[in-house]
N, C-alpha and C positions, 0 to 999 in steps of 0.2 A: 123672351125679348133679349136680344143684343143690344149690351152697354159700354163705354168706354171700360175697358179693363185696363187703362193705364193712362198716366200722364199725357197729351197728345205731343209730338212734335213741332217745332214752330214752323215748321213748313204749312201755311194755306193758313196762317193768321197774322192780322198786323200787328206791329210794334206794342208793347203791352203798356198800360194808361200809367201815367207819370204814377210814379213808388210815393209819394205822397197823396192823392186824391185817392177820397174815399173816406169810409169810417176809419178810428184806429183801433186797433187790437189793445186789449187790456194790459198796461204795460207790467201788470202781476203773474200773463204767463207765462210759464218760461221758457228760454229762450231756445231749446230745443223744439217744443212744442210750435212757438210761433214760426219755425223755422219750418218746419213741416203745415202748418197752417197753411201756410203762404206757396207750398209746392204743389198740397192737393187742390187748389184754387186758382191754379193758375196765376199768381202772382196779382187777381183780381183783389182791394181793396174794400168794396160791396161785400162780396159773394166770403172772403174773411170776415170780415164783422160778423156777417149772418152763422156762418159756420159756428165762430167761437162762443157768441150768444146760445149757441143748441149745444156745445160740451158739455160728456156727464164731469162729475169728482173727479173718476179717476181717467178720461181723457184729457183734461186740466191740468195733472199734474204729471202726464206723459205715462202712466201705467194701463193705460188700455191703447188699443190703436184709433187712428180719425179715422170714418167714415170714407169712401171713395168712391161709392153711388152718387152720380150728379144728384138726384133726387134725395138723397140724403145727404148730401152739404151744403146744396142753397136753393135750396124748393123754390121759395118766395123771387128769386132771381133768376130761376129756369124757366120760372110761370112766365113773367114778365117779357124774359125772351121769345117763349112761345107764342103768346098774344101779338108780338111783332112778327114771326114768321107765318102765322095762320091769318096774318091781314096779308099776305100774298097774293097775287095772283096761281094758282093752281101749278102751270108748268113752269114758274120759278121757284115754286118750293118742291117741285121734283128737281131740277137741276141743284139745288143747295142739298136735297137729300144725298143725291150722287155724287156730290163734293165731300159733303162731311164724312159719307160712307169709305172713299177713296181717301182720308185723311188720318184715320185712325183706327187701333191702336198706335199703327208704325202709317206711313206716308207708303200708299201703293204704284202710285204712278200712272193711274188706270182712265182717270176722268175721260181724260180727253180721246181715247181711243172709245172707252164705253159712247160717250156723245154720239162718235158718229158713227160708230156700230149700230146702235139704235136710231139714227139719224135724227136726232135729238135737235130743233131750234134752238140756240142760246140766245138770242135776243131777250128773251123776258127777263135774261138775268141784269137788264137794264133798271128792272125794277126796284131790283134789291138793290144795287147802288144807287138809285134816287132814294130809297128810304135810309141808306147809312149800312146797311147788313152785310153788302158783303161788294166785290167787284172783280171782273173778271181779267185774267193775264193773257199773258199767251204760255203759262206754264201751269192755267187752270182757273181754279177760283180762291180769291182770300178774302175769307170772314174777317170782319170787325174785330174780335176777339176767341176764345175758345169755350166762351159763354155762348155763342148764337152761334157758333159751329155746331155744339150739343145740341141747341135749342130744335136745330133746325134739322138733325138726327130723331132726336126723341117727340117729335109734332108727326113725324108722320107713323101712317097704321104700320102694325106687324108685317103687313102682308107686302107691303110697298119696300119695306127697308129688307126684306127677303129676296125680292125681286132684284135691288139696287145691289148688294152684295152677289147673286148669281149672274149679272151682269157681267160687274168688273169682274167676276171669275172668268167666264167665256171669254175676254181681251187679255187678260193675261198670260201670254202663251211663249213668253221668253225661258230660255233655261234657266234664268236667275232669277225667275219672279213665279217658282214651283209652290214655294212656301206663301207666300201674299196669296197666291191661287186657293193652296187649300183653307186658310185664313178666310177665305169671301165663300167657297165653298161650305165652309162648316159655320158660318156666319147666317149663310140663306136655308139652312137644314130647317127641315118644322120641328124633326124631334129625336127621340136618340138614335145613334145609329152606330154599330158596332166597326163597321169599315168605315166610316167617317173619321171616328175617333182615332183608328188603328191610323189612318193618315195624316192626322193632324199630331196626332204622338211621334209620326217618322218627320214631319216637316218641324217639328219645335224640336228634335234632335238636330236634325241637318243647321237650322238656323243657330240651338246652343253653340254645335261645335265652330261656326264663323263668328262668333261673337256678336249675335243680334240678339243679345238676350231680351230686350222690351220683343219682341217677335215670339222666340219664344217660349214667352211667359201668357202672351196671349193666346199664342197655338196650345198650350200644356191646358190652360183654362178651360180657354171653350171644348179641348178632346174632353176633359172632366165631366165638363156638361153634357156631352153628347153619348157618354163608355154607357153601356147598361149595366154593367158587372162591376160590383160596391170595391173587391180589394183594388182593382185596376184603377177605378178612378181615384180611390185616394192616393194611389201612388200618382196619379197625375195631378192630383191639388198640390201635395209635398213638393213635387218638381218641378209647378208654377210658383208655389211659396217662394222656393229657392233662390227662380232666375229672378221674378220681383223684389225679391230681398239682394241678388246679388247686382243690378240693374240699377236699385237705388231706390226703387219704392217700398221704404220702410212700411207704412200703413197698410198694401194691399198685401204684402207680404206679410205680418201678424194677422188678417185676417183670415186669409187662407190657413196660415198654418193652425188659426184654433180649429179647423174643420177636421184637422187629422192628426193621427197618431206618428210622430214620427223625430225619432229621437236623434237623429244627426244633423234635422232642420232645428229641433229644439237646441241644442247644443252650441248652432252658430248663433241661433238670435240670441240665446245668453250669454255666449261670449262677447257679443259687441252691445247689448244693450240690459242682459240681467246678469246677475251673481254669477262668476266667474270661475267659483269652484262648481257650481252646481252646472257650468257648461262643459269644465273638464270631466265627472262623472257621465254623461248624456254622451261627448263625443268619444271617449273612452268604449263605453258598453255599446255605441252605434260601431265601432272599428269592429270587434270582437264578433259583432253578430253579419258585420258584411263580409260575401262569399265572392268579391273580388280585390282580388291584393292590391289591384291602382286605385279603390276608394279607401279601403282599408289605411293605406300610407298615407293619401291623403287627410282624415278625420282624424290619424295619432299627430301630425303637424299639427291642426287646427288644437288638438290635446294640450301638445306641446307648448303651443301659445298661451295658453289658457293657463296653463300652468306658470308662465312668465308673467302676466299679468297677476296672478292671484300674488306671486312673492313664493311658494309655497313650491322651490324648486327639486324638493324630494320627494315631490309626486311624478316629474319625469323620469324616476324609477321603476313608477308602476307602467307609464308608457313603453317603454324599453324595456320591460318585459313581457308585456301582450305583444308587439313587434315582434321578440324572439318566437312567442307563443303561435304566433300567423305566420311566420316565414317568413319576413318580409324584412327590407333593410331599415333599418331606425331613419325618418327623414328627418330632413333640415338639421337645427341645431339640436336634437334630440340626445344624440349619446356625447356630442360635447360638453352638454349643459352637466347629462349623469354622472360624466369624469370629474367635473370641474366639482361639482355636490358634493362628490365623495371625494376631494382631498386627490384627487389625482391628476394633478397640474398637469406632468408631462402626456398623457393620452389625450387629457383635454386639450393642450395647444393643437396638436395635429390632427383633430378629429376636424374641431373649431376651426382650422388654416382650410382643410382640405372642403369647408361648406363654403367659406368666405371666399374660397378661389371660384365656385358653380355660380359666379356672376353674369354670365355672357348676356348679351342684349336678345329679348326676343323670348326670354323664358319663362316659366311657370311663376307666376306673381309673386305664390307665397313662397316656394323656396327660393325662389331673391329676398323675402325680405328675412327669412332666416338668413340667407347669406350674411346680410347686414347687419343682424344681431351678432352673429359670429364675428364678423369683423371688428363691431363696439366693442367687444368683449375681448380681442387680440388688442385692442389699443387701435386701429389698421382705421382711419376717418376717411380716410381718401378712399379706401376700395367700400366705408360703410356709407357714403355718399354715393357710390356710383352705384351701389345697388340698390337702394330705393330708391335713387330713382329710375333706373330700368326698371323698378319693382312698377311705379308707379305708371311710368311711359307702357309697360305690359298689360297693366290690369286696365286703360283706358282704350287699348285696341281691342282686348277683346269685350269690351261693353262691361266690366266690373265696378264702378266708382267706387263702389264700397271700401275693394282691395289699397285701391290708389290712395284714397286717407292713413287707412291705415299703416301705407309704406311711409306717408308721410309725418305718423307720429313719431319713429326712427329716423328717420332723416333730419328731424330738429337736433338730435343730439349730436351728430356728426357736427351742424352747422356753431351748435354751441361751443363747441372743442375746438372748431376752427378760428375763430374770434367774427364770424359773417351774422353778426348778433340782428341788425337793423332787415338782411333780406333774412334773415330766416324767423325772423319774428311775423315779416308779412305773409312768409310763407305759410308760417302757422295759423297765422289768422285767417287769410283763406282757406284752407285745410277745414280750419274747425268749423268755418261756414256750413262748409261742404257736410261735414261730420253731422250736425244738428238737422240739415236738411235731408239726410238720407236715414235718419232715425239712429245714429252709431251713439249713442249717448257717453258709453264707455271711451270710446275712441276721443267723444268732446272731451270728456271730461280729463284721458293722459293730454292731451293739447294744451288745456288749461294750464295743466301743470309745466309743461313746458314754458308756456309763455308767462307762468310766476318767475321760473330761472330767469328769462331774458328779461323780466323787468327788475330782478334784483338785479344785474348786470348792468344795465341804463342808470341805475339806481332810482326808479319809480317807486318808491316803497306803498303808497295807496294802492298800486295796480298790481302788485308781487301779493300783497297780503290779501285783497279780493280773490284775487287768482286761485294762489294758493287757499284759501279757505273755501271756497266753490269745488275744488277737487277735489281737497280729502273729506268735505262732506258727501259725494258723490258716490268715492272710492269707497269711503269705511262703510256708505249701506251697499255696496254692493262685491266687497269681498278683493279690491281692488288692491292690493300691496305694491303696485308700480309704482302709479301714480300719486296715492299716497308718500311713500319715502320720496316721490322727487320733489313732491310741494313741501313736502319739512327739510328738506336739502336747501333749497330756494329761499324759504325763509331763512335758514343758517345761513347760508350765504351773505341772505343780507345783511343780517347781525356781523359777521366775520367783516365784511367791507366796511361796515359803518362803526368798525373798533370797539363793539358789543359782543366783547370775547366771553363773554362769563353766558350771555344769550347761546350764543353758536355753542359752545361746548353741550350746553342744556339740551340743543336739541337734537345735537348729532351725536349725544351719548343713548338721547331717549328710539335714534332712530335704529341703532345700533340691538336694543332692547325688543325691539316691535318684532311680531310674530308675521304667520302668512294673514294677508288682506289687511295689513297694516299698514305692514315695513317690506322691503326686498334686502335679499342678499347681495346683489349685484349694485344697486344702487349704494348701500352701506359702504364695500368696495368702492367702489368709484368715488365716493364723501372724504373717504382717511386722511390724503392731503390734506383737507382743509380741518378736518379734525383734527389733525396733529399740529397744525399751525395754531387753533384758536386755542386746543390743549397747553402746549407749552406757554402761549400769551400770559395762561391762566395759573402756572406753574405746577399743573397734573405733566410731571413728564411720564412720569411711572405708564398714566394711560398711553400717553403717546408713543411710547416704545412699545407696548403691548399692540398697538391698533397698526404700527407699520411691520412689525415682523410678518403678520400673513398678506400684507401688500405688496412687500418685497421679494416674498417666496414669489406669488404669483408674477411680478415682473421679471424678477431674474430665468423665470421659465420661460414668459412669449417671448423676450425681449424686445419689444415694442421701444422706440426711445422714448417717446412720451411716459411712459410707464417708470421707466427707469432715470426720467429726468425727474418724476416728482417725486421718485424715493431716493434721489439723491438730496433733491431739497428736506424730504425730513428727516436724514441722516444730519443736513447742515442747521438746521433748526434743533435738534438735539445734542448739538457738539458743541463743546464749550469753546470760547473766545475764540482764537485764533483759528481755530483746527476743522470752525465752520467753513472759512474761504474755498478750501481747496473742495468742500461736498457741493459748496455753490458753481464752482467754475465748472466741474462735472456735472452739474445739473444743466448748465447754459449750453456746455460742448451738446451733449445732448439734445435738450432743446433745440437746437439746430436741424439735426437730422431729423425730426418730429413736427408735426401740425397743430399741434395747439399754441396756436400763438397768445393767445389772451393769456395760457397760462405760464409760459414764456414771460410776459411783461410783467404776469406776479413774482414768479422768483427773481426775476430783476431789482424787481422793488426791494424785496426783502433780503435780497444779498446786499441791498447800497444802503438798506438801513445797519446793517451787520457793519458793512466797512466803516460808518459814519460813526460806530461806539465805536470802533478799532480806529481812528480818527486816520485813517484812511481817503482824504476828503476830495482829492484829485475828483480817484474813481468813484469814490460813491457819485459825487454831483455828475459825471456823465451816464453812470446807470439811468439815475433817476431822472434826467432828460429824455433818456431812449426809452424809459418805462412811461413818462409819463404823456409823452409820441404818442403811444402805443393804446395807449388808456382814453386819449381824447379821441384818435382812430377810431376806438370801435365804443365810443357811447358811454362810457365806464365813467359817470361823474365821480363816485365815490372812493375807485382807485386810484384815480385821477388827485383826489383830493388829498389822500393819502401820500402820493409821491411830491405835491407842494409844499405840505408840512413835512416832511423831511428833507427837502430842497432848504425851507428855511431855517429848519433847525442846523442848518451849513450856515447860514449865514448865506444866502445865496438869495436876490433881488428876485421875485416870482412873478410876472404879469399874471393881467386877468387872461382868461382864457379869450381869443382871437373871436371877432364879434364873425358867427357860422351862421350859414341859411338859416334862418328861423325852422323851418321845415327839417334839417338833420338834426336838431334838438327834440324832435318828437316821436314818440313811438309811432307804429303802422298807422292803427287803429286813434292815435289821437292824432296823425295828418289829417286821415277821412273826415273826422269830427272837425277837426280846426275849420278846412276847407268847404263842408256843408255849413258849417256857422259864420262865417265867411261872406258865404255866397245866400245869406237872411234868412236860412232853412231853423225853425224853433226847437228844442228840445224832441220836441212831440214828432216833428215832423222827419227831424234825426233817427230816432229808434224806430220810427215805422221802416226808412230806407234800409236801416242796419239789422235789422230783426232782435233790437236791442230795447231794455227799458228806458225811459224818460230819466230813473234814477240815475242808472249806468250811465249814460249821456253827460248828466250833469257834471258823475266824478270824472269825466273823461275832459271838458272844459275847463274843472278845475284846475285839474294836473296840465294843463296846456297854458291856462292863466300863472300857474305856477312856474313851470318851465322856461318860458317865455319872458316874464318879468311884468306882466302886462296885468290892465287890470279891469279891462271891458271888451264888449265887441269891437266896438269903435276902435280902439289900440288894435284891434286882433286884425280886421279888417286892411289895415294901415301897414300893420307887418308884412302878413300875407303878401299882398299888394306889391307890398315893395322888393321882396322873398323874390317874386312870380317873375316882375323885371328884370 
C-alpha cells in the first residue's frame, strides 16, 4: 500500500481551520514537540489532540520521533473521514481518488490531463461539494482540508489507487515532469522490482540535484520499497532519511534513519538535535570511511561545526588532520579555527579573511555560513551579515530549511553587534519557530540563547533569565558549549547593565572556567570587554589586565576597529585619572570606522562618566546625551538608565523618557501576545496559535503589563487601540 511519505503541499486544499478551534494540546509539552505536533497534522486542531493523547514517554518529551502514518496519528479522525467519502456516490470517489493521488507527496499536475485521458465525467464531483468534501476549479480539485484528502486516498482498494497512479503516469509526458512520471510509476508497481527501483534511485537524484528534495525523498523511499537487494535499499532508506531530514521533516526522517545503519546520517541528526560531541565522532569516522573527496569535505565541515558548537575547539585538530590524511583541502573555517586554537593569530587572520571573503550569492549554504563564522571571528559584521544571509537565501532555493535556520543562528550575532536589536530579535523568533517545527532542537535551543542577549539588551530581565535558563539546561544535556557560554554572557550582561558588578564578574570569571559543552573559547573572547569593565567596577584590576592582554594580541592582529576600539576602552578603563581620556578618544576615533554601534554608545557612556570625576562637565553632559540617543534608539532601558543618572549627577534637568508607540516598548513575541490579547484571544487560546504554553503566555502579558505601565486588558485594549491610530 502507498501512503503519504510526507507533509502534503497546500496546493488542492483550503485554507486550514482558525489556529484556535479544536482541542488544546497539553500546554506541559514542550514546545519543540508541540511544534512538530502541529506539522505532522497538518496544522489540524482534532487530529493534534488525538495524536498527543496516543504519545508514548519518550515521544512527550521529544526523545523518540511522532508517528507520520495517517493511520497512526489520528485513526479515530481518518475513520470519520472515510465514512464521509464511502457515503459517495461511486464515480465521485474515483475522481477524489485521482485528485488526492495527483496531490501528493509533491503536487503533480496530472488531474486534469488524466480526466480526460480516460474521459472521465466530472459532474459527480458536484456531490462532494454538496456534502462539504471537496470542489472543483478550473486548476482541479480542492479538498476541505488534508484530512479528507487522505481520507479519500486511503478509502479506496489497492488495486484502484494502482490504477489512479499508472494513470497520471501515462499523462505525464513533459520533459520536466520525468521524475512525478516515475513517482506514479513506482507508486502503481504491485511489488518489487529491481528496474523500477534503479529508476526511481536516478529520478530522486535528478530531483535532489534541483532542489526538490520533498520529491526526492519520496522517490528515494518508495525505490527502498521496491530494491530486492537488502545493501542497496538501505543505502536508499539513509538517502531518504537525509532529503526528509534536510527538507524539514524531522519525524519521518528519525524514523527512517532507525531502519539503517548509517553514520553520516547519524552524525547530522546529532549535530542538530543529540550530543554534539557524539555527532563530531559519527561525522569524523563517516569522512574517513567515504571514498569520495566532495562528500568527504563535505562531512569534515559538518565535523567542524560540531566541534564549534560543543566549545571543544581542539578537536578541529583532529579534523585538519584526517583532511591532510584524505587529500583533501581543510573546508570552511576549519584550519582558521586550528590557527586561531594554537596561538597562531597571524595564520589565523588570513586563513579566516580568505573563508569570509567565499561569500558570493548563489553558493553552497554551509560554506556561507562558515564564511560568516569567519567573518564573526575577524570582527567583519557587515560581510558576517551578508553571508547568512545568502547562507540562508541559498539553502531555501535548493529546498534545505533546515540550513536556512541554522545560517540564522549566526546571523543574530551580526545583528546583536549592530545595535538592529528589535528586527533581529524577530528575526530570531521566527527562526526558532522554524527550528522547533523542523525537529533542530539544538539549533532552538543556540536561538534561545540569543534571544536571552536581546532581552538583556531591552532590559527584560523575566525573559533573559527564562531564556537563558531554557538553554543551558538544553545545552549542558546535550554537550552544547555555545550556547551555553552565551546564555551565561546574557545573564552577565544583564548584571553588568543593571550595576550588579560583583554578579557580572561572578559569572564571566565562571565562564571563563568552563570546559567543552559548557563554556566556548570564542565566546569567552568576545565577553573580555565587558569583563574587564565589571572587573575593574569591582577593583580586580589584576584580572582585568590579565583577561585583555590575549584580547588585544588578537585585535592588534585582525585589526578589525571594532576590536581595537574595545581594547582601547579597556586600556582607558585600567588607566588612572587623566591618562583614561586620551584611550577613550581612540576608542570613539575608532568606533567610527566600526559597526557596533550599541557598543559605541557604551564607551560613550563610560568615557562621560571618566570626564564627570575629572569634572570635565561641558563634555561629559554631551556625551551622555549622544549615548543616551543612542540607548533609547535601540531598546536599551537600562543603559539608557545609566546615562540619566549620570546626566544628573551633572546637575543636569533629565526628562522622562518621550511618551513612544506602545508597540516599540515591546519585544517581538510580546507585540504578538499584546495584539492577540487585544483582540479577546484567552491565555489558552494564545499558546495554542504560538505553539507556546498557557504559563509562557501569562509571563509574556506580565512583562507587557509591566512595560507598558498598565494594569488589565482593558488598559491594554485602550493602548493598543490608540498605538494602532
Amino acid at each position: 500500500m502507498v501512503t503519504p511519505v510526507n507533509p502534503p503541499p497546500l496546493d488542492g486544499i483550503s485554507p486550514p481551520q482558525p489556529l484556535g478551534a479544536g482541542p488544546c494540546l497539553d500546554p506541559a509539552l514542550p514546545e519543540g514537540v508541540r511544534a512538530r505536533v502541529l506539522r505532522v497534522v497538518y496544522d489540524d486542531r482534532h487530529a493534534a489532540g488525538e495524536l498527543a493523547a496516543r504519545l508514548t514517554e519518550r515521544q512527550t518529551a521529544g526523545l523518540d520521533p511522532l508517528p507520520t502514518e495517517p493511520a497512526d496519528v489520528a485513526p479515530e479522525l481518518l475513520r470519520t473521514h472515510r465514512g464521509e467519502i464511502r457515503a459517495l456516490p461511486d464515480p465521485t470517489r474515483l475522481l477524489l481518488l485521482l485528485a488526492a493521488a495527483d496531490q501528493y507527496p509533491v503536487a503533480t499536475h496530472g488531474f486534469l490531463r488524466a480526466v480526460a485521458a480516460a474521459r472521465l465525467d466530472t459532474r459527480p464531483l458536484e456531490a462532494a461539494e454538496v456534502a462539504g468534501i471537496a470542489h472543483a476549479t478550473a486548476g482541479g480539485v480542492v479538498f476541505r482540508d488534508a484530512w479528507t484528502r487522505i481520507a479519500a486516498y486511503e478509502t479506496a482498494s489497492p488495486a484502484d489507487r494502482r490504477d489512479a497512479h499508472r494513470l497520471l503516469a501515462s499523462v505525464l509526458s513533459g520533459a520536466e515532469e520525468t521524475s512525478r512520471r516515475s513517482w506514479h510509476r513506482g507508486a502503481g508497481a504491485l511489488g518489487p522490482s529491481g528496474r523500477l527501483a534503479a529508476e526511481l534511485r536516478t529520478a530522486a537524484d535528478r530531483s535532489r540535484a534541483t532542489g526538490q528534495l520533498t520529491l526526492a525523498g519520496a522517490l528515494a523511499e518508495r525505490a527502498a520499497a521496491l530494491c530486492p537487494e537488502p545493501a542497496e535499499r538501505n543505502r536508499l532508506v539513509a538517502r531518504a532519511a537525509a532529503d526528509a531530514w534536510s527538507s524539514g521533516d524531522a519525524d519521518r526522517a528519525r524514523g527512517l534513519a532507525a531502519r539503517t545503519e548509517d553514520s553520516a546520517l547519524s552524525g547530522v541528526l546529532a549535530l542538530r538535535a543529540g550530543n554534539a560531541s557524539e555527532a563530531f565522532d559519527a561525522l569524523l569516522s563517516a569522512a574517513v570511511r567515504q571514498r569520495q573527496a566532495e562528500h568527504s569535505t563535505e562531512l569534515l565541515a559538518l565535523a567542524t561545526e560540531a566541534a564549534v558548537y560543543t566549545g571543544d575547539l581542539r578537536r578541529c585538530r583532529e579534523a585538519f588532520v584526517v583532511a591532510h590524511w584524505l587529500g583533501v583541502a581543510p573546508p570552511g573555517a576549519l584550519a582558521g579555527l586550528c590557527a586561531a586554537v594554537e596561538g597562531r593569530y597571524e595564520d589565523a587572520r588570513n586563513v579566516l579573511k580568505a573563508t569570509a571573503g567565499r561569500c558570493g550569492p548563489g553558493g553552497d549554504p554551509t560554506l556561507l555560513i562558515h564564511a560568516g563564522i569567519a567573518a564573526l571571528m575577524l570582527g567583519d559584521h557587515t560581510r558576517a551579515a551578508t553571508a547568512t544571509l545568502r547562507a540562508a537565501a541559498s539553502a531555501h532555493s535548493r529546498g534545505t530549511p533546515v540550513t536556512a535556520v541554522q545560517a540564522m543562528e549566526f546571523r543574530a550575532y551580526a545583528d546583536f553587534w549592530t545595535g538592529r536589536t528589535r528586527a533581529a530579535e524577530a528575526a530570531a523568533q521566527d527562526a526558532l519557530g522554524r527550528a522547533h517545527a523542523t525537529g533542530q532542537d539544538n539549533g532552538a535551543c543556540h536561538l534561545r540563547a540569543a534571544l536571552a542577549m536581546f532581552a538583556a539588551v531591552t532590559g527584560d530581565e523575566d525573559a533573559c533569565r527564562e531564556r537563558a535558563a531554557a538553554a543551558r539546561s538544553h545545552a549542558l544535556a546535550h554537550g552544547l558549549g555555545l550556547p551555553a557560554a552565551l546564555a551565561q554572557w546574557a545573564l552577565a550582561f544583564l548584571d553588568l547593565s543593571s550595576g550588579r558588578y560583583p554578579a557580572a564578574v561572578a559569572r564571566l570569571r565562571a565562564l571563563a572556567g568552563f570546559g567543552p559543552g559548557h563554556g566556548h573559547r570564542a565566546v569567552r573572547h568576545l565577553a573580555t570587554p565587558h569583563y574587564v569593565e565589571a572587573a575593574v567596577r569591582t577593583g580586580d584590576t589584576r584580572a582585568a589586565r590579565a583577561a585583555h592582554a590575549d584580547y588585544q594580541r588578537w585585535a592588534s592582529v585582525v585589526r578589525s576597529p571594532d576590536d581595537l576600539a574595545l581594547s582601547a576602552r579597556c586600556r582607558a578603563l585600567l588607566a588612572p585619572g587623566a591618562e583614561a581620556v586620551e584611550h577613550y578618544r581612540a576608542a570613539l576615533d575608532l568606533h567610527a570606522r566600526g559597526t557596533r554601534d550599541f557598543e559605541r554608545a557604551r564607551t560613550e557612556l563610560l568615557f562621560a562618566s571618566a570626564l564627570r570625576r575629572l569634572r570635565h562637565r561641558t563634555e561629559a553632559r554631551d556625551r551622555l546625551h549622544s549615548a543616551l540617543e543612542a540607548f533609547e534608539a535601540f531598546g536599551a532601558p537600562h543603559c539608557a538608565a545609566q546615562a540619566r543618572a549620570e546626566l544628573r549627577a551633572l546637575g543636569t534637568p533629565v526628562h522622562a523618557p518621550a511618551a513612544a508607540d506602545p508597540a516599540a516598548l515591546l519585544t517581538a513575541q510580546q507585540l504578538m501576545v499584546a495584539r492577540m490579547a487585544a483582540e479577546g484571544a484567552t491565555n489558552r487560546e494564545i499558546a495554542d496559535r504560538l505553539a507556546l504554553s498557557p504559563r509562557t503566555i501569562d509571563h509574556h502579558l506580565r512583562g507587557v503589563f509591566a512595560r507598558l505601565g498598565i494594569r488589565s486588558r482593558i488598559e491594554l485594549v485602550r493602548l493598543l487601540g490608540a498605538g494602532d491610530g
